[in-house]
N, C-alpha and C positions, 0 to 999 in steps of 0.2 A: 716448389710448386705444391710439396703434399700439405703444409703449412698454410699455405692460402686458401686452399680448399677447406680444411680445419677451421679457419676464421671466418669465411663464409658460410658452412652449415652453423654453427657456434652463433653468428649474426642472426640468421633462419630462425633459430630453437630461440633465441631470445625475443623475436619480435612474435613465435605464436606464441612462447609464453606471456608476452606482455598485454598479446589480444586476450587473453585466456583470463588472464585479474581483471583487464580490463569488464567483461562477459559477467566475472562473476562479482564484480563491484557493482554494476547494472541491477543486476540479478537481486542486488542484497540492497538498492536502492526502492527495486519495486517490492519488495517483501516488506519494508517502511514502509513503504504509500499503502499497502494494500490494507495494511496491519492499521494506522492511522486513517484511512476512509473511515472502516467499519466502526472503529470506536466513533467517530465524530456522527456516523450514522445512528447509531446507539446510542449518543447521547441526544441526539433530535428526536429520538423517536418517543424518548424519556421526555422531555419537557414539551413534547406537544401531549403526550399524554395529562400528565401536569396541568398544562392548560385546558385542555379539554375537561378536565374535571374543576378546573378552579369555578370553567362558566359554568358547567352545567349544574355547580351549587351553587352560581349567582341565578340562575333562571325560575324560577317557580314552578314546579312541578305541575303537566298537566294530565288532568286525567287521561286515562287509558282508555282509548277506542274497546268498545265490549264486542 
């Protein structure tokens, strides 16, 4: 009986440990996504800049309200 009880804690310890990788494989999924948002954020912000200035030297400059 002490033996059964050994393989049933032992079953126990293995399935928190599996929730456990499992938690920290998530974990290490969204530190990817967070990591890749912002660069892709950062790179929008970069080429609207870009564009904003492509037009505003296609535009003719106009005078300045005094």
């Amino acid at each position: 009986m002490g033996n059964a009880w050994n393989n049933i804690w032992n079953a126990v310890a293995m399935v928190f440990s599996a929730i456990n990788r499992f938690a920290n494989a998530a974990d290490n999924i969204g530190k990817v996504a967070e990591v890749t948002s912002a660069g892709y954020a950062e790179r929008y912000g970069i080429e609207q800049e870009q564009k904003l200035a492509e037009l505003t030297q296609s535009i003719p400059s106009l005078p300045k309200p005094s």
